[in-house]
N, C-alpha and C positions, 0 to 999 in steps of 0.2 A: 355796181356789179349787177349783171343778168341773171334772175335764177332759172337752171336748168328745171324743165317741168317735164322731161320725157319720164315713162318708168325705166326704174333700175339707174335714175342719176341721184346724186347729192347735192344739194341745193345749195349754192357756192353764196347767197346775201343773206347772214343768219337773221336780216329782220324784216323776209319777207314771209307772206302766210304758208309760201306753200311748204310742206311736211317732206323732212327728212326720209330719204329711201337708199334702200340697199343695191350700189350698182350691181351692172351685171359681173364684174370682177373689180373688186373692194381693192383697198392698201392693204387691207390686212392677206388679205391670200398675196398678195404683191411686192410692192415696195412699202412693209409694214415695217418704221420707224425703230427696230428694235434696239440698236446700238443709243439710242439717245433716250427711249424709255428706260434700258437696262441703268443712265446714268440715273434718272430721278430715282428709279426703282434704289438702289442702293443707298442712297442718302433715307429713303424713307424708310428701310429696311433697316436701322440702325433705332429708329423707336418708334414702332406703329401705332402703338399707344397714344401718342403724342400729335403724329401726323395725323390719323385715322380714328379718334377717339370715340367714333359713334360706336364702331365694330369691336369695341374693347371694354362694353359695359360687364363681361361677365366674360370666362374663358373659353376659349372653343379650338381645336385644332387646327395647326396647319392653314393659319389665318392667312389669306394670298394677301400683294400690295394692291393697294386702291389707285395709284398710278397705272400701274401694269393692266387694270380691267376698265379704268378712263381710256388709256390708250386704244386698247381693242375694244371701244365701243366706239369712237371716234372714229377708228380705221375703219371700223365695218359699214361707215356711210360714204367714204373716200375712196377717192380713186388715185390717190399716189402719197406716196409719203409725205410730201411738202403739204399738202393738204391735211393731213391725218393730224400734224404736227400744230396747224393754224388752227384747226379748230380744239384741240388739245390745251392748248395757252388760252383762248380768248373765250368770252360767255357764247358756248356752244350752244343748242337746245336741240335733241332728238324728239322735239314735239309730235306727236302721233305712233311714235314707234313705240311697242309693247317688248317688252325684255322678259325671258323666264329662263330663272335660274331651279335646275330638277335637285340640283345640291346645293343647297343655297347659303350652310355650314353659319359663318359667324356672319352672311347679309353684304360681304363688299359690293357682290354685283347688285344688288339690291341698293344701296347706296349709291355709288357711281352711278346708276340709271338715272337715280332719279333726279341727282344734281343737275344730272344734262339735261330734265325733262321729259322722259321716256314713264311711260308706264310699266309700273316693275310687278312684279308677279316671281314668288319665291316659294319650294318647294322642299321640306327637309324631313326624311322618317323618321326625326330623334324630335321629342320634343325640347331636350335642353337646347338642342341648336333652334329650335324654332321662338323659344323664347330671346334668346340671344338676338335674332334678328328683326326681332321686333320691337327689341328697345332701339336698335339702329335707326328704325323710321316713324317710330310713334310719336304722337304728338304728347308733350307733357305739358303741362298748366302748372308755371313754376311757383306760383304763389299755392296754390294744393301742394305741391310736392315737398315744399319747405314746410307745410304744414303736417303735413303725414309725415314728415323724419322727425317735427319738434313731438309730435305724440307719440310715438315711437320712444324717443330720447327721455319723455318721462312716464312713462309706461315699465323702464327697465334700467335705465343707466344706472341711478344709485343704488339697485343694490347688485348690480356685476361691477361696477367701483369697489363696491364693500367687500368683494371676495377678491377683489386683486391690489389689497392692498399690504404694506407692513404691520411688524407690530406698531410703529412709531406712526401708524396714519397715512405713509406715503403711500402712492399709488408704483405699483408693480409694473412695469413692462412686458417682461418675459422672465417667465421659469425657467430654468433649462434641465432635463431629466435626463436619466441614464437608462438604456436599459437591463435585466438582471437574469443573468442564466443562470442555472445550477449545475453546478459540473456532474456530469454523468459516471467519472468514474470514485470521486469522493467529496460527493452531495456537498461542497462548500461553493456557497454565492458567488460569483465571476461578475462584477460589472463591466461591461462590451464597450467602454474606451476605446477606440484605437490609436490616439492619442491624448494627451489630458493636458493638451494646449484648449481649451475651450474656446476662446476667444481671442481673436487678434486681427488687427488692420488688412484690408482692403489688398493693400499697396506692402507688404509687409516688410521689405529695405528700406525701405522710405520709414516706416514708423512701426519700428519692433519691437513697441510695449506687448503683454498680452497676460490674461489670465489662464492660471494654471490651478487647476482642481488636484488636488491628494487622493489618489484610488483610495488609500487606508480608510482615509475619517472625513472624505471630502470637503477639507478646509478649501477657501478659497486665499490663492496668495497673488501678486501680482509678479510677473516678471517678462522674459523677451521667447518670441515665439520661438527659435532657433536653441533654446536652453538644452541644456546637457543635464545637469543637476541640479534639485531645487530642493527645500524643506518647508515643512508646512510649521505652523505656530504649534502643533503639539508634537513636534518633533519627527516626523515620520520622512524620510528623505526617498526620493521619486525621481524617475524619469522622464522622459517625455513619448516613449513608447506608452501606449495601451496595452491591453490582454486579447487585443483583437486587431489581427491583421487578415484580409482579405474576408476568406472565410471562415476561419480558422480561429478557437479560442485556445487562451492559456490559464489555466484555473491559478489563485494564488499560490495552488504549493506544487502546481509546476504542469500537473497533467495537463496535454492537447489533446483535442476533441473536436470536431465541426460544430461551429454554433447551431446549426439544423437538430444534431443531434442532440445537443443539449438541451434543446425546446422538448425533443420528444411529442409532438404536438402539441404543445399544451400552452404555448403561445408565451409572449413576453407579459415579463413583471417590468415595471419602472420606479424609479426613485428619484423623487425632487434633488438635486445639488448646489442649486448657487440662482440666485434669483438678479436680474437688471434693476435697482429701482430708479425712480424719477425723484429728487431730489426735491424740497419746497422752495432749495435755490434754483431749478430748475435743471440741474448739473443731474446726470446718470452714473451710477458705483455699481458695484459688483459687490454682492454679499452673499457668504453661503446661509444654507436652507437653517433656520430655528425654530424650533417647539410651537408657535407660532404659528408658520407657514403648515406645519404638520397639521396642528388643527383648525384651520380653517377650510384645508383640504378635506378634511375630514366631514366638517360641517358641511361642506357643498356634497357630498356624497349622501350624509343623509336628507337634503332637501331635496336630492336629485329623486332618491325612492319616496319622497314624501309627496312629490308636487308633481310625479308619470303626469297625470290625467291633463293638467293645467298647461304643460309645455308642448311644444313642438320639436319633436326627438325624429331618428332616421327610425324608417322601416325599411325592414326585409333584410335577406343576406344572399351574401357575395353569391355566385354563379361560375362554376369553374370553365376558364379563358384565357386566350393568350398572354391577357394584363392582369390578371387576377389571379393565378395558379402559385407565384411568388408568395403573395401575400396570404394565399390560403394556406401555402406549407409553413411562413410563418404563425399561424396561430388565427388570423384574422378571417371568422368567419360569416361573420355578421359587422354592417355598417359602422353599428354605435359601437363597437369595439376601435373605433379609428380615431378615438376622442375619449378623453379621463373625464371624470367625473365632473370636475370644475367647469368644462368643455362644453359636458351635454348639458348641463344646468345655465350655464350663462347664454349659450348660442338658442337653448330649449324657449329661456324668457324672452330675447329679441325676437323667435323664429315668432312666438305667438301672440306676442304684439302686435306682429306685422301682421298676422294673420285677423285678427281682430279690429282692423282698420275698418273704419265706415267712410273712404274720403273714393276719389273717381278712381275707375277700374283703371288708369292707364298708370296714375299716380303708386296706388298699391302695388301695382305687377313691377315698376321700377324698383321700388323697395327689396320687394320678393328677391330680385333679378340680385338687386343688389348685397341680400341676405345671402342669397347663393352663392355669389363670387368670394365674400367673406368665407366661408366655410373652406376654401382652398386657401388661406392663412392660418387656421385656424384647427390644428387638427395633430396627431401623432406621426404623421408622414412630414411634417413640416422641418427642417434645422434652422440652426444660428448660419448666416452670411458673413458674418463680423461685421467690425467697424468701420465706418466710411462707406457704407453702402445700404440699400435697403435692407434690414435685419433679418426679414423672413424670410426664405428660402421656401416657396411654395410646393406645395405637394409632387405638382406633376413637371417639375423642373427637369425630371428625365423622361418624361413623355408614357411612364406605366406607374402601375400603383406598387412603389419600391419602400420595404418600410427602413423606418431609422431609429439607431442603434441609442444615437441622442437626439432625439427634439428638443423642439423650441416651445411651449406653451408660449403664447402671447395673448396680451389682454383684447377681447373682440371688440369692444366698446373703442377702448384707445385714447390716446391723449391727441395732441398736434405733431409731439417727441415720437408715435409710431407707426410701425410699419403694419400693414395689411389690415386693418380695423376698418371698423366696420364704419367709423367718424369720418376717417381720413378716408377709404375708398366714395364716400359721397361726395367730396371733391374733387377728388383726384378721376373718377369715372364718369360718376352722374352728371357733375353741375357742369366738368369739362367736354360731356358729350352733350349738354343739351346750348350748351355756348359754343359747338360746330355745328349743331345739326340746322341753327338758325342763321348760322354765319361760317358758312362752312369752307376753309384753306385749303387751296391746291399747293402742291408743288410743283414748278416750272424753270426752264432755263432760261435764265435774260441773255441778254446779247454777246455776254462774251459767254457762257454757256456755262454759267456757274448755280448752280441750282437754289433757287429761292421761293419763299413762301410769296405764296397772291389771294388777295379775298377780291370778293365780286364777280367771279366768272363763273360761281357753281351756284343753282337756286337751294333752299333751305330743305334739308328733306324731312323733314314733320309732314308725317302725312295721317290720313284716318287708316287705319289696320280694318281689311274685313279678311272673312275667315272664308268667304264660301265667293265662286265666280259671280257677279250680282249678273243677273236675270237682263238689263237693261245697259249691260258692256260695263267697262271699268271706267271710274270719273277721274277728270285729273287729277285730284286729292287723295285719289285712296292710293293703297299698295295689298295687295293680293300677299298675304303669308298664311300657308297653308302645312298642317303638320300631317305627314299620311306619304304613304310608297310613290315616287315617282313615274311609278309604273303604270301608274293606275288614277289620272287626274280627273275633273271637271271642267275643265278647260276646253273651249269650243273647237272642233276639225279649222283648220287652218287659219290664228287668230295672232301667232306669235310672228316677231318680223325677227327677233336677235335670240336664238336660247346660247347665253354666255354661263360659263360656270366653272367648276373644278371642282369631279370628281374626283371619288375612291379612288388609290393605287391599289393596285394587289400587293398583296402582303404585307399591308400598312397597319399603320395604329391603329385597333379597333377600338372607335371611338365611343360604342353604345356602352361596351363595360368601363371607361376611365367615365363616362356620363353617369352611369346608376348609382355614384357615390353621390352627385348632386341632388340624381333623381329621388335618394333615401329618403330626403330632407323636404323636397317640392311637392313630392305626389300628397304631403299632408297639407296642403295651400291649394284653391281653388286659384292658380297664378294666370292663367288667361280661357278663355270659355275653350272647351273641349279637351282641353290636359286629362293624358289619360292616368289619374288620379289611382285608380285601382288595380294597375297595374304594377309589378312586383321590380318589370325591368324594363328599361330603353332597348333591349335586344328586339330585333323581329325579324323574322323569317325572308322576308322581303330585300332585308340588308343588300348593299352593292357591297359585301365588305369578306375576302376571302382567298386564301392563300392557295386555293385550289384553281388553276388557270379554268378547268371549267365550270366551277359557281359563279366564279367568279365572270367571268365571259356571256354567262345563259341571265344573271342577275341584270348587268348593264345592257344589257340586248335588248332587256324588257324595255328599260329606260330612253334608252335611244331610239325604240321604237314607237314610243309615247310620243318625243320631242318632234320626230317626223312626222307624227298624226297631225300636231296642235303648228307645227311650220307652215307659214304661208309659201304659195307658188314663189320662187328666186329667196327664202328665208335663209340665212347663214346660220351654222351653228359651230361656236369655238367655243375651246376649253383647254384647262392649261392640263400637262399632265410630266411625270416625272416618273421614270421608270429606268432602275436600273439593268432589270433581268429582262431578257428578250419574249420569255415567255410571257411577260406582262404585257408588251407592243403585239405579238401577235395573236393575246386573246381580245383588244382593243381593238385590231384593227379588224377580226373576225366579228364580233357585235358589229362595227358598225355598216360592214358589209350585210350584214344580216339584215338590219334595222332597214334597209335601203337609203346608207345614206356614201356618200363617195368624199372622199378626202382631198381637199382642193391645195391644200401648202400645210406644210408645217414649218411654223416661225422659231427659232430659238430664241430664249430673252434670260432676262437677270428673273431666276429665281430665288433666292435669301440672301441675306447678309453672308459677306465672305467670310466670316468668324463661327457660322455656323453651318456652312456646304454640309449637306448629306452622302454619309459614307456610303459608297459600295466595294466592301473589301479594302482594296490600298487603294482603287479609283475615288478620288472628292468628284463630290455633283455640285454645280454653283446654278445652273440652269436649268429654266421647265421650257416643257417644248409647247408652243399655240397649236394647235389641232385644229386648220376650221377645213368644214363640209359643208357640203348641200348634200341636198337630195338629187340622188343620182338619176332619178326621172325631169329633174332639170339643168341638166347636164348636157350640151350638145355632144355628137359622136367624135369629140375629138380626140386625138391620139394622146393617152395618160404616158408620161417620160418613164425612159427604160428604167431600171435598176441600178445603170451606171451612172444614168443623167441626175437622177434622184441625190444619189451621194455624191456628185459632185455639187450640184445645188447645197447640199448640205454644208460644205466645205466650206465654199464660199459665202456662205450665210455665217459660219463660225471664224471668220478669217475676220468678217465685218468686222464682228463683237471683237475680237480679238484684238486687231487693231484700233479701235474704239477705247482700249483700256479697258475692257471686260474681262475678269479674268473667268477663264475656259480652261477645263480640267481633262483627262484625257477621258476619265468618266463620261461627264457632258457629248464629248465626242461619240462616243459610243452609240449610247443614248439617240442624240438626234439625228444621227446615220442610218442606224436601226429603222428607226421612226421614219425617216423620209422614203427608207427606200421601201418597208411594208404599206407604207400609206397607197403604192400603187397597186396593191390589192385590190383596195374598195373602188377604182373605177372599172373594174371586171371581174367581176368575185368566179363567174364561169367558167373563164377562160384562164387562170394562172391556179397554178399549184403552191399552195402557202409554204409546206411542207418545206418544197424546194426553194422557195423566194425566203425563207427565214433563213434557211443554212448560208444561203446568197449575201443578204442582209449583215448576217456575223463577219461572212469573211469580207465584204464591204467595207463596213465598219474598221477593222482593222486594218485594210490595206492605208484608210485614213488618216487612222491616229499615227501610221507610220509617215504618211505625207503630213501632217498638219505638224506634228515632230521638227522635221524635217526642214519645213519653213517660219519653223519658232525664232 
């Protein structure tokens, strides 16, 4: 094959010298491959953990697929789908092209870039996200690293062993607690049960053993989750209702009350009930709490105030917010209130271990990273999952800081038998993301278009982490991760060729306050140079993040006006976005008019797993919409399509997926009608009235979903 050397072509023989370039009209603004990404995209959407495990050393929000930002890295060198497609499957290399991502969140685009060979450059205002992606591409020295977890391990294990174990010696899995109101109208204890099925299978027709706790005397008995009546060994007979339904308690001698008000602010009590142990035949039983387990608890309570100084405990407290106000009318107003005594004392002696390493700055901060992610199993937000499945039920499984009625204590150390530990996450995270990052798996469709895993087509992405633009350009080995406002970089006037990302939604999770519970626990670790350590919160003024169309709108303006500075002449810039309310498309599409930048296509693709679509209202969303632009001073004067042309384009783009076997929601429909047809905003922000092109837009949009209906 010949390679094309004009500019603005894509160099069709990946092994010749010359450098990938951005044509003058990409596949991605074009015939961008979406119906056959949207298939990888959902195979991988099913555990990204698994497929993507670089980006899953530690939690982070609204993690995008690593398929779906290969894809539109690909496209963005291509000029037709067939193409986009060929270099997508085979060892592609975007050698010489510079990638910056302004949200750079858990690091995919940062990953993806670099597999292909691009120089990646990443930009996030949270530093928990900035740590996050830098275990993505840091180089680890596995023989240090296994070293710094065995001193670590005897630095603390035996004696957070010794606090989770039985009277009989065995080691303890999980506690499980109740928590304990007082009835407001005759002061007698209320345990907030809402059932006292405690435990039971997975699958529960299929296997409908289960344990059952006694409100009375909290015996534990064994029986079927579906029970009607049971009695416990001291006699006391029970049903399988709780004292608590919704929100609503029922005190034993009958009074209703809102559990809110029974708090009275004054926050939850809890009580141990029934402990998991681990057998020395290796078998797990169920036992309730004994005298025993009381005072042990008790002991970890007084090493806890004995040993402040010597541990590494959360500082600071909550910040009233969208995710936080829940939890603060719960009682929770401070960090270390989100963990018992046993909690902060065992997680205290790991947290300062780690802290006390002498082994390489990259090896410790993995540690760090990885003490972090532990702490999101590890905590009074946490429940039982039951049987047959991972036990722990992580804090932010509903996406805010929601507290629970019964947690799960679990041991953080852990056996091989547990779930979320701090043993088993170095496996199951660490050693499996530093065994992608050197031999990293794509997903791809073989020939009869069945999706399967392929190694050798992506390079290994360990690379050296710098922190500041270096002075002498960027080397192939490094990766630019930089923590600070995207509004405001170091990055040279016109240096970038691809800024790929996925920002903020308006009206989304605000991800600084679900961070500042990690943050409680990191800002006492010097975790990578410049953590802002003395700082109280991950919040900052600068945030893209705001339910106000215009904070929200005046925030990303700045952003996208940064990404136009550091754009080279013909630079593309995509981004995936998802938006239900119209008011979010037309504060998006007013930023980027602003920014000077013009909207060249919007793609629809597979955004989540179809088990997890984002609600709006009764509309399911299954798809994000691609966004890409230039800059509208590189733009010739050609005539931007009507408003009709637009959603019809849209239609037809969704008819693809549709057909394709994608499932397309009337949501989705909405959504990327909207989007197509405000995108013609920004190639003359002068000359059209938003105002009128939004209301245009709505009734568009539904003239659609009644055609797209229509042709179901």
């Amino acid at each position: 094959m010949t390679s094309k050397t004009r500019e603005g072509s894509v160099i069709d023989d990946l092994n010749s010298p010359e450098r990938a370039r951005v044509p003058a009209m990409s596949s991605l603004e074009t015939g961008f491959p979406a119906a056959l990404l949207s298939k990888i995209a959902e195979s991988e959407s099913w555990r990204k953990e698994v497929h993507r495990p670089a980006t899953s050393t530690h939690k982070w929000w609204a993690k995008r697929l690593g398929s779906i930002f290969r894809g539109m890295l690909v496209s963005a060198v291509s000029e037709n789908s067939a193409e986009a497609m060929r270099l997508y499957g085979t060892s592609a290399r975007l050698d010489g092209l510079t990638v910056f991502d302004p949200f750079a969140g858990s690091g995919v685009t940062l990953v993806e870039a670099v597999k292909l060979g691009a120089t990646a450059v990443g930009s996030d205002i949270n530093p928990v996200a900035t740590l996050v992606q830098r275990q993505a591409v840091q180089r680890w020295d596995l023989s240090e690293l296994k070293r710094a977890y065995k001193m670590v391990e005897e630095r603390c294990r035996e004696e957070i062993d010794r606090v989770h174990r039985s009277a009989s010696g065995e080691s303890v899995l999980y506690y499980f607690w109740v928590a304990v109101a007082e009835c407001p109208q005759c002061s007698v204890d209320t345990r907030l049960f809402s059932t006292h099925v405690f435990s039971k299978n997975a699958y529960p027709k299929r296997v409908p053993e289960a344990q059952l706790v006694c409100p009375e005397c909290l015996d534990v008995v064994p029986g079927k989750y579906d029970f009607d009546r049971a009695t416990c060994r001291q006699g006391h007979s029970f049903g399988s209702e709780g004292a608590v339904s919704r929100s609503v308690m029922t005190c034993p001698v009958g009074h209703v009350s809102k559990v809110l008000d029974a708090l009275d602010g004054h926050g939850l009590r809890y009580e141990m009930y029934a402990k998991m142990v681990l057998g020395a035949d290796r078998k797990k039983r169920y036992e309730p709490i004994d005298d025993f387990d009381r005072l042990l608890h008790d002991e970890c309570t007084q090493l806890l105030a004995q040993n402040q100084a010597d541990l590494l405990l959360p500082e600071g407290g909550l910040e009233p917010g969208e995710n936080t106000s829940q939890a603060i009318r719960w009682g929770f107003k401070r960090w270390s209130q989100f963990f018992n005594a046993r909690q902060l004392y065992s997680l205290g002696l790991l947290g300062s271990a780690i802290r006390s390493l002498e082994v390489g700055q990259a090896e410790k901060e993995a540690l760090a990273a990885l003490f972090s992610g532990t702490l999101e199993f590890n905590n009074l937000f946490c429940s039982f999952k039951g049987e047959g499945t991972g036990a722990v039920r992580h804090m932010f499984s509903n996406h805010v800081l929601k507290p629970e009625r019964t947690p799960l204590e679990a041991h953080p150390w852990g056996t091989p038998a547990s779930s979320g530990s701090f043993s088993t996450l170095f496996q199951s995270r660490i050693l499996r993301a530093h065994d992608y990052k050197n031999d990293p798996a794509d997903q791809v469709l073989d020939s009869g278009g069945k999706v399967q895993r392929a190694f050798g087509l992506s390079l290994p992405t360990e690379r050296q982490v710098v922190e500041s633009w270096p002075m002498e350009g960027m080397g192939q080995e490094q990766v630019y991760i930089r923590n600070g406002d995207s509004s405001r970089t170091d990055l040279p006037d016109s240096s970038v060729d691809l800024v790929i990302t996925d920002p903020p939604y308006m009206d989304n999770v605000h991800y600084s306050e679900l961070a500042d519970f990690f943050h409680s626990w990191l800002r006492g670790m010097r975790v990578f140079p410049g953590y802002p350590c003395g700082a109280s919160s991950t919040r900052n003024s600068a945030e893209v993040q705001s339910a106000s169309p215009a904070e929200f709108g005046a925030a990303i303006t700045a952003v996208w006006a940064e990404c136009a500075r550091v754009m080279k002449p013909g630079a593309l810039l995509a981004f995936t976005f998802h938006q239900a309310r119209i008011s979010g498309w037309v504060s998006l599409v007013s930023a980027l008019a602003d920014a000077g930048l013009a909207v060249t296509s919007v793609q629809p693709v597979k955004g989540e797993m179809s088990t997890s679509i984002t609600k709006a209202g009764k509309e399911p969303s299954n798809l994000d919409s691609i966004v890409v632009c230039r800059k509208r001073s590189d733009l010739s004067a050609s005539v931007a399509p009507s408003p009709d042309e637009a959603a019809d384009l849209g239609f037809q783009r969704l008819e693809s997926l549709r057909a394709a076997g994608v499932l397309v929601g009337v949501g989705d429909v909405r959504s990327v009608v909207r989007g197509q047809v405000l995108a013609t905003y920004t190639r003359d922000p002068q000359s059209i009235d938003l105002s009128h092109l939004s209301s245009l837009a709505d009734c568009l949009a539904g003239s659609v979903v009644e055609r797209f209906n229509a042709s179901a």
